[in-house]
N, C-alpha and C positions, 0 to 999 in steps of 0.2 A: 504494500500500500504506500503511496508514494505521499510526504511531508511537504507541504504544499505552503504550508507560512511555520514562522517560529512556531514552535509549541499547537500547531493545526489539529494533529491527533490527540487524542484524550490521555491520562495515563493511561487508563485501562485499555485504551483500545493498541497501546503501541507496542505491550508486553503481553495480550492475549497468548499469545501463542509459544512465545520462551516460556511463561510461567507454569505453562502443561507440560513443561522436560523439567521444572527444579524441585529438590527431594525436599522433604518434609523438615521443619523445624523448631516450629514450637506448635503442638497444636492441644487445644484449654478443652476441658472437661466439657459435656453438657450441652453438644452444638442444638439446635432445633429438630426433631423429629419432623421425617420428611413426610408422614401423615397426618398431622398435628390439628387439632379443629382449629377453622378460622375463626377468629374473635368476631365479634358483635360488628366492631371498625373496622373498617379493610387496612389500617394504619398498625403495622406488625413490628414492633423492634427487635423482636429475638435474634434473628439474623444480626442485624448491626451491632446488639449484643456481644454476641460472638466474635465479630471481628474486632472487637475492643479490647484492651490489656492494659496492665501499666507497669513501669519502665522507671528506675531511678538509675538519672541521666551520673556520670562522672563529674565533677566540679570543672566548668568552663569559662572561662574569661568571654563577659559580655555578653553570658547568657544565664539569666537568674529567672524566677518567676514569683509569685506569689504563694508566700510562708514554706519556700521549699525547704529550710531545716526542721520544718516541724512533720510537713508533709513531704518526705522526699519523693513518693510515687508520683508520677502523673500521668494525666491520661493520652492513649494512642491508640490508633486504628490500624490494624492490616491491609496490605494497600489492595490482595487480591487473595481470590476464594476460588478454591476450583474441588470438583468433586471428584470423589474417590468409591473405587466400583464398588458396592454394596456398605457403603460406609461414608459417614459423617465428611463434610467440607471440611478442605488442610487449609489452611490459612497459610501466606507467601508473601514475599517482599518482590521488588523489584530489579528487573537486570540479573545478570548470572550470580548465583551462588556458591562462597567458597565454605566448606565443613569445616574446614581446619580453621579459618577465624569467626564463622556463625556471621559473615557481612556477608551483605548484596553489591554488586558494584552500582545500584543506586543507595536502597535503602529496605528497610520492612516497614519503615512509617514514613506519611509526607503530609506537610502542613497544608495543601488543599485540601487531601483529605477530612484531612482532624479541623480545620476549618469549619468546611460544610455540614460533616457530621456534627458538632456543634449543635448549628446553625437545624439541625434534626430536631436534636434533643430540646433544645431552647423553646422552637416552637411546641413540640408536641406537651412539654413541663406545664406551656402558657395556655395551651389550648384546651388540655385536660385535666388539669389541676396533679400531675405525676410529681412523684415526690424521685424516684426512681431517677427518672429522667432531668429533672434539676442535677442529680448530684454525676451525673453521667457528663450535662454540661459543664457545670465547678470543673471538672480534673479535665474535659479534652480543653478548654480556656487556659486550663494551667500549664499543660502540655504544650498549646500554641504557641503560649509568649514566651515560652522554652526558647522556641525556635527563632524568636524573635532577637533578632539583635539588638539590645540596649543602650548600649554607648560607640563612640566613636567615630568615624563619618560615612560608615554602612547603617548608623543606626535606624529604624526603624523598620529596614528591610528584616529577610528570615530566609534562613536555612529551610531549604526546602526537604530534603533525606537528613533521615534518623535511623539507623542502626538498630538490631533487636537489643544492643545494650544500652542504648539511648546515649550511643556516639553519634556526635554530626558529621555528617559527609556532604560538605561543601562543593564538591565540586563530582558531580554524578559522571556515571557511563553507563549508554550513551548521553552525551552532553546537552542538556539543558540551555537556557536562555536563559539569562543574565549568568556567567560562569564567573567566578565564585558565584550559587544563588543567592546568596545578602549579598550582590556586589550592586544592587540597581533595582529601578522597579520592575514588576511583575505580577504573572498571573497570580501568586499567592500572597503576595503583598493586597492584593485586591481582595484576593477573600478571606486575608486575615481581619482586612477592616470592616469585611461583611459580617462575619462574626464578633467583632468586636464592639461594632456599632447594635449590634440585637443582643449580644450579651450583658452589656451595659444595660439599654432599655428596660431586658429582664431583672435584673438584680439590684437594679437604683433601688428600689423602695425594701425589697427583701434581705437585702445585705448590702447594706450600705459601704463598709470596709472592701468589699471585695471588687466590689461597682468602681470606686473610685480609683484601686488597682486599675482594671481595665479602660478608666476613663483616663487612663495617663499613660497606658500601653495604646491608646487610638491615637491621643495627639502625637507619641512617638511616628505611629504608620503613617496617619494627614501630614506628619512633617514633611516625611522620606517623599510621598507623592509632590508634596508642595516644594521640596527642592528639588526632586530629579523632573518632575515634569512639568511641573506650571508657571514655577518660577519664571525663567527666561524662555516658555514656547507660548504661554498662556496669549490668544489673540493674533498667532501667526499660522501661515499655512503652508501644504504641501501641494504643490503643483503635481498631480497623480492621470497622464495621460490625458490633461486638458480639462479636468476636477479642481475645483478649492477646496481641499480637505483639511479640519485641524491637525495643527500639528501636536495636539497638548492631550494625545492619550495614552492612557497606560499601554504599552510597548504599540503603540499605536492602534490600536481594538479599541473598540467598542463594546465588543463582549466582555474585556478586563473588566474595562472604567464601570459598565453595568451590573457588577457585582459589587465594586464597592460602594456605586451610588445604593444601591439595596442597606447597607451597611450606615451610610451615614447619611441615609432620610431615617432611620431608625434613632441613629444618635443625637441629629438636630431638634426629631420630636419627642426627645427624652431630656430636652436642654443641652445639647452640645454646643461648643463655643462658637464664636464668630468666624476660628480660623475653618474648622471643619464645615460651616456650611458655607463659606464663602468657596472653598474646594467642591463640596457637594453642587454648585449652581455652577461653575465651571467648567469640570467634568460634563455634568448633563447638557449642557451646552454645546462641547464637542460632541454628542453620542445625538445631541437631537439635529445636526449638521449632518447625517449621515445616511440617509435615506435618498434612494436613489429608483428610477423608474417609472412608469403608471399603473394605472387597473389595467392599461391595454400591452404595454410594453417592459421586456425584464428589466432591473429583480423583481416589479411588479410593486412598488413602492416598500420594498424590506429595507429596513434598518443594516446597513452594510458592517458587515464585522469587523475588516480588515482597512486602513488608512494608506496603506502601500497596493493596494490592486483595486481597480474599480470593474476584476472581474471573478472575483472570488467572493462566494455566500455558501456558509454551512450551518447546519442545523445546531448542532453543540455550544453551549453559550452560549445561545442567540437571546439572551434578556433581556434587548435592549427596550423593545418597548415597555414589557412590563416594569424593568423601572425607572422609565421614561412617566410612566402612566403614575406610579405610587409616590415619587419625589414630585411629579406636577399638581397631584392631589394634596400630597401635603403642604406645599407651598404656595400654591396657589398658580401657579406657571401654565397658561393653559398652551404655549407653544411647543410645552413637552408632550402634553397630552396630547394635542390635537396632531403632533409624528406619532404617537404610539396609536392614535384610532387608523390615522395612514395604513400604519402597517396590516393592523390585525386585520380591518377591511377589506384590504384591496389583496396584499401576498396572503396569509394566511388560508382564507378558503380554498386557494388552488393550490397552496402546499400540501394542503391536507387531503383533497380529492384526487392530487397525480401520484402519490404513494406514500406520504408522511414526513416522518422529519428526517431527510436525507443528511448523509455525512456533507456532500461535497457537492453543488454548481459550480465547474470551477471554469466557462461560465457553465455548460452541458450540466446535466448531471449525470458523473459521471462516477462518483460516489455513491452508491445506493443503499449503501449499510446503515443500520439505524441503532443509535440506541437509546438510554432512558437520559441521559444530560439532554438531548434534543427534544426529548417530547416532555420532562417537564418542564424546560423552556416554553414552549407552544403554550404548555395547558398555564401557565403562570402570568404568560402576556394577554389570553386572551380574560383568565378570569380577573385579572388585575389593571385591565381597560375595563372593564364588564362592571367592575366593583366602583373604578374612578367616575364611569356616567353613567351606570346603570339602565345600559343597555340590554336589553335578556337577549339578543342574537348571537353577542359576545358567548354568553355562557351558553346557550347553544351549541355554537361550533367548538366550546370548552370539549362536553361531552363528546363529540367526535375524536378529539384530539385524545382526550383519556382513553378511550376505548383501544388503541394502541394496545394497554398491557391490558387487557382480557380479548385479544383477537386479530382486533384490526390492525396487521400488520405483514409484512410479505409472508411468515410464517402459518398464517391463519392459525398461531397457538398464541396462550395467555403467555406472558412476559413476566407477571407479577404474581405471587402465589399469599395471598392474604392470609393462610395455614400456616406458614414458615416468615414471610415478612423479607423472601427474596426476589429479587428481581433479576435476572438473566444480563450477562455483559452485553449482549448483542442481537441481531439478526442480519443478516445480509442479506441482498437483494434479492436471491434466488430461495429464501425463505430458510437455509440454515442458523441455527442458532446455537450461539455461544452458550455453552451452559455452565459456566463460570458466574462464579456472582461475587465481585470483585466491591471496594468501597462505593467506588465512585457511581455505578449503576445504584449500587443499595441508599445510598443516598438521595439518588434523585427520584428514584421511585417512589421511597417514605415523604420527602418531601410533595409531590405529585398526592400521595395518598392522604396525606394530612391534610391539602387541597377540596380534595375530594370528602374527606369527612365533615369539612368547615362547610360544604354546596352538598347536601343530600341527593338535589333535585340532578345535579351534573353528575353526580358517581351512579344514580341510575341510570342515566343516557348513556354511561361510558359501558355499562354492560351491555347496550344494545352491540355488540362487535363484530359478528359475522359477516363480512364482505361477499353482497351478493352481487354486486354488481359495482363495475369500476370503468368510466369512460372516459380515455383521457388522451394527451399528450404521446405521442412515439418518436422517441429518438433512433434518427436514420444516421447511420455514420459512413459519410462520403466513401470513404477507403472501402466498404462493402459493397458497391454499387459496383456495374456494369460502366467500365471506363472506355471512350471513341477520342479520336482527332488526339489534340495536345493536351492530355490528362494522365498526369502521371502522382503515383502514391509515392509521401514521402512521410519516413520515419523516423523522426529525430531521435539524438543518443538519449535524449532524456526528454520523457512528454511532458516536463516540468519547465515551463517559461521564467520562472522564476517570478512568477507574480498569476498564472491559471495553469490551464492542465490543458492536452491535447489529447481529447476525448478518445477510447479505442486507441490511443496510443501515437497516432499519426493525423492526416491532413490530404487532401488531394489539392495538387497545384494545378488550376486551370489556367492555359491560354488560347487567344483565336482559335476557334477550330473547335474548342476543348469540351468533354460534354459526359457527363454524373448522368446515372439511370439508375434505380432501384424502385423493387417492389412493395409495394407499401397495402395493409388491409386494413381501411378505412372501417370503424368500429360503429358507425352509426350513421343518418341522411343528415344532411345537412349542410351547411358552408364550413369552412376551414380555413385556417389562420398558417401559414407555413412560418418558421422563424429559424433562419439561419442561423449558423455559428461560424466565424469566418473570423480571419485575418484583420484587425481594420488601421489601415495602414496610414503615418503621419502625410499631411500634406491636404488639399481640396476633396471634393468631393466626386471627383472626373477620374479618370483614370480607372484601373481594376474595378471591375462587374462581374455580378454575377446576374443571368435570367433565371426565371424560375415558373416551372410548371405542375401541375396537379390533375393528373386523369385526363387528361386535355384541355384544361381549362390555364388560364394565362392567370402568373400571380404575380407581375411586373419584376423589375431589376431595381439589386439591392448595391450601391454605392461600397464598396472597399475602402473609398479614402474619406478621411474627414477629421479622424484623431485630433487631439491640441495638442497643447507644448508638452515633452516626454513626462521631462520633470525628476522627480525621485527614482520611479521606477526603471526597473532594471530590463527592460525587453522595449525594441522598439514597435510602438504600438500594441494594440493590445486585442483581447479576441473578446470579439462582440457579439451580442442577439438581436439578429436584425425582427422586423415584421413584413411580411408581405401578408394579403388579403389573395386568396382564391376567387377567381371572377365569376363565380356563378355555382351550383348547388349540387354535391355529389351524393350520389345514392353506398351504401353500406357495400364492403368488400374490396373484393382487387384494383389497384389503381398504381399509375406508374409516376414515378417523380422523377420528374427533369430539373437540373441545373444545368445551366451550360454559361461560358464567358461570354461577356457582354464588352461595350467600352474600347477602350484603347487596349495597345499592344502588354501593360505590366500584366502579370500573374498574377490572379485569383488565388487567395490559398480558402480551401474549403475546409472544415472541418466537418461537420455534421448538420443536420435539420431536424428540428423540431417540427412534426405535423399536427396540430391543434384543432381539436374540434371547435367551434365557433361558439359550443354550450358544452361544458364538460358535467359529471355528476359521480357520486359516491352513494351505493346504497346499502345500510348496515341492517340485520336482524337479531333476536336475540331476546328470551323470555315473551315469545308471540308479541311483539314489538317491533319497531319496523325504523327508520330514518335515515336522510340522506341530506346531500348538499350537492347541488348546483353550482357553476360559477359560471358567468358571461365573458365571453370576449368579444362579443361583439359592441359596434357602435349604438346600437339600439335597442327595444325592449323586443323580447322574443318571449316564444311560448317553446314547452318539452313537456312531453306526456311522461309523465312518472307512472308506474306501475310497481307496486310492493304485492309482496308475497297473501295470499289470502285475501275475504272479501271483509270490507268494512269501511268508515269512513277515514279521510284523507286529509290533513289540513296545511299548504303550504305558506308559509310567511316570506314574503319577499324583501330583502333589504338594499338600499345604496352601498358606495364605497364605503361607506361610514359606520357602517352597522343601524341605519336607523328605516325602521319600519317603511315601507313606502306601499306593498298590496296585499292581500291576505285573499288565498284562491284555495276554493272545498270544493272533495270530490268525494263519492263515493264507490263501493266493492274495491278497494282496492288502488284506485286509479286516481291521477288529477293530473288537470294541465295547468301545470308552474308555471306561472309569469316569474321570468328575472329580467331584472334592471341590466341597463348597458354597463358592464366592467363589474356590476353588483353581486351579492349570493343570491340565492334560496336554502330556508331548512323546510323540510318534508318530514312531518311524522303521521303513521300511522299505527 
């Protein structure tokens, strides 16, 4: 799987597969019975449980924590979980393992981890009144600012690996971002102030001594952020393939900065000080600059992750709207809100009907593995736009999005076991699943589930899961097609531009003459949206073309040039998703697609096509319950005959880009014809 920005892959997902060759090394009494009844909640800690221990670190210069002579244990998570044939989950650290010293060449514990897990516990203590769970958060806080560097002029950053003897391993293999990791900001400086800022919150009133430890372990982290990042970039920008992007994010993401913004709208509504919320409106100000596209055209108005590629979007840490949506609410900011409604609106529904929360668009998607950091991303923007305007369409397509872990996903299996309180490391596109349950999935899953237990009415939708029907998007890759005239495939040593991906691994380079065929089986009647993936090359907009055909039907030429100034990035020009409109109405089944060069004498370089149905739709079942979603690409209001399983009545709600009500259309036996808005949803239950 190719690494496609800093830090792109997940932990979990980078060590899947070394961690199923390392031997076993400490594994704790009493894991969860894999028959176990589900509780009452679908919100299970036993699993997390289990991967938790605790660890008294060696005496370290510039790493102290709170009352460590008195309490020298503190707490840690194991970073990964894999099962063992007919027997209990071993619990693993990260990177090869040597016996003879009991290290990993990363670690067995990492402060994202113990971070978020936290950030678990916190919530479920606050939400349930768990006495358990409080004291679960006390040791992994205590464990975090372990990690946290104290003095010096790394302070405030943190040691990302920890050793099963609670030695620091500053500097991992394979290598990390920021190397030393206290040498700079980063992903875990981000979510140590996630955690720090809701730990806080938690404990102000219940433990006042302990609250203000952590309240002086935040200002530490706000510093580090407010010297490495904002200080001297705050209000300046990166010139990104003819883009104004800030230049003032954590390691340039959006998805970083979106975890600490979670962290210190927590701390500001808890009385945090001036410096931390004057960071918190800062940050969220680069993260609300970062939307990019329409309802009609990619990313389709998504909150962009990355500040160095304006062609790269994945599902994993995508927070940004959500807390775009909970610091606009708390503060009053409706400019943050009103990008975070953008988002869920307009990308969301079609992310959620073309196959869920994908690893990688890189632009293509060409990443199709999914796991639970990306959908409870999804399920947290949309119930946290849903909650900021209370909108119920929001929470609507919430329930689609949770239904992910009981079904709806390439697997057509549950992801999340409410019996044991595990959640599965993965799926892949072809529907295999990781059966690993590593921190980082168990964490987002409870997190997810805690969700769900706060929204009754959305953990019941999310059980409607069974995918009966799926109409969507097909990605054609040039390099597969029937090649004529000057079309030749070319394969670069690396599909990696250093800023997207080169989908299927290569590209066809068309010139005069030059002409792409492939077979394509159109999934429904209707009109069709074609959207290239192509080269787009610096310079006017003349030059390099490509034509573009459908069944026979003309879908006009798409311009190669046009790029602006390079800028930062490292590839000249960048690979784009054009649109072309199909010129009239195809019926269901076989149809052949043409590209061929258009324009002057340069070379087209093709990569792939997107064929678009002009109305796409998702339909789930599930306890004789039924629901779906529609999304429009077209310019106008259209109608699409819904048909669910069984007879009975039908009721469609139609909404804008925005999530706001605009027609409500009833059917019955089963049936209804859904009006959707131009670029809008529909949800469908029956």
């Amino acid at each position: 799987m190719a690494v496609t920005r800093p830090r792109l892959l997940s932990l979990g997902l980078l060590f899947a597969l070394v961690a199923s060759l390392l031997p076993v090394t400490r594994v704790a009494a009493g894991p969860p019975a894999a028959g176990a009844a589900a509780p009452a909640a679908l919100t299970n800690l036993s699993h997390i449980d289990y991967l938790g221990d605790l660890v008294s670190p060696p005496s370290k210069a510039r790493h102290t924590t709170y009352r460590l002579g008195a309490e020298p244990e503190l707490g840690v998570l194991w970073t990964y979980a894999e099962p063992e044939d007919g027997g209990p989950y071993r619990r693993i650290g990260g990177g090869e393992y040597d016996p003879e010293t009991n290290t990993y060449s990363q670690g067995a514990f990492n402060a994202d981890d113990i971070s978020r897990a936290a950030v678990v516990y916190l919530r479920h203590w606050r939400q349930f009144g768990d006495d358990h769970s409080r004291e679960r958060a006390y040791h992994l806080l205590r464990g975090l600012t372990y990690l946290q560097t104290a003095s010096g002029r790394n302070r405030g950053n943190v040691v990302l690996w920890m050793q099963p003897d609670g030695t620091l391993n500053r500097s991992a293999e394979p290598i990390e971002l920021p190397d030393p990791s206290d040498s700079g900001a980063s992903y875990w400086v981000a979510r140590t102030i996630w955690a720090l800022g809701e730990g806080y919150a938690a404990f102000r009133d219940v433990d006042p001594a302990f609250a203000g430890f952590l309240r002086d372990r935040m200002k530490l982290s706000v510093g580090a952020v407010d010297r490495q990042v904002l200080e001297d970039k705050y209000g300046t920008y990166l010139t990104v393939d003819g883009l104004r992007w800030p230049a003032w994010l954590i390691t340039d993401g959006a998805d970083a900065s979106s975890e600490a913004v979670y962290g210190l709208t927590a701390y500001a509504e808890a009385g945090g000080g001036q410096r931390a919320r004057r960071v918190l409106r800062q940050l969220a100000n680069g993260i609300a600059a970062m939307p990019l596209g329409t309802a009609q055209r990619w990313p389709f108005g998504a909150v962009m992750p990355w500040a160095q590629s304006r062609s790269v979007w994945h599902a994993w840490g995508d927070q940004m709207a959500g807390a775009l949506a909970t610091a606009g609410a708390a503060t009053g900011n409706r400019r943050w809100l009103q990008t975070a409604i953008g988002e869920v609106g307009r990308f969301t529904p079609h992310s959620l009907v073309q196959a869920g929360p994908q690893q990688g668009w890189l632009p293509a998607p060409a990443d199709t593995s999914q796991i639970a950091y990306g959908t409870d991303a999804t399920l947290q923007n949309l119930l946290r736009v849903a909650d900021a305007t209370g909108r119920g369409s929001f929470r609507r397509l919430a329930g689609v999005a949770a239904a992910w872990y009981f079904g709806n996903n390439p697997s057509g299996e549950p992801m999340y076991d409410p019996g044991t309180g595990r959640t599965f490391d993965g799926v892949a596109g072809d529907g295999a699943i990781n059966l690993n349950s590593g921190a980082e999935s168990t964490i987002h899953g409870l997190l997810s589930m805690l969700a769900l237990d706060r929204h009754p009415r959305v953990a019941r939708r999310a059980r409607v899961a069974a995918v009966g029907e799926r109409v969507t998007w097909q990605l054609v890759e040039a390099e597969t097609g029937q090649l004529s005239g000057d079309a030749v495939v070319r394969t670069p040593a690396d599909p990696w531009t250093g800023e997207s991906l080169w989908s299927g691994g290569g590209y066809v380079a068309l010139r005069p003459g030059g002409r792409v065929r492939a077979d394509v089986d159109l999934p429904t009647h209707g009109r069709y949206t074609l959207m290239p993936v192509f080269h787009r090359l610096f310079g006017p907009r003349g030059g390099a073309a490509t034509r573009y055909r459908l069944g026979g039907h003309r879908a006009g030429r798409q311009s190669h040039g046009g790029t602006g100034t390079k800028g930062i990035t490292l590839w000249p020009g960048y690979l784009a998703v054009g649109r072309k409109d199909v010129r009239g109405s195809l019926g269901a089944g076989p149809a052949k697609l043409s590209v061929s060069h258009a324009g002057e004498g340069h070379a087209a370089q093709l990569d792939a096509v997107l064929v678009q149905p002009e109305v796409e739709w998702l339909l789930l079942s599930g306890d004789d319950r039924h629901q779906g979603v529609l999304r429009s690409f077209a310019r106008r209001w259209t109608r699409q005959r819904v048909s669910l399983p069984g007879a009975g009545p039908v009721v469609a709600r139609s909404y804008d880009q925005r999530g706001r009500l605009v027609d409500v259309t009833r059917g019955e036996d089963g049936s209804v014809r859904a009006r959707v808005a131009p670029g809008g949803f529909t949800y469908v239950r029956g």
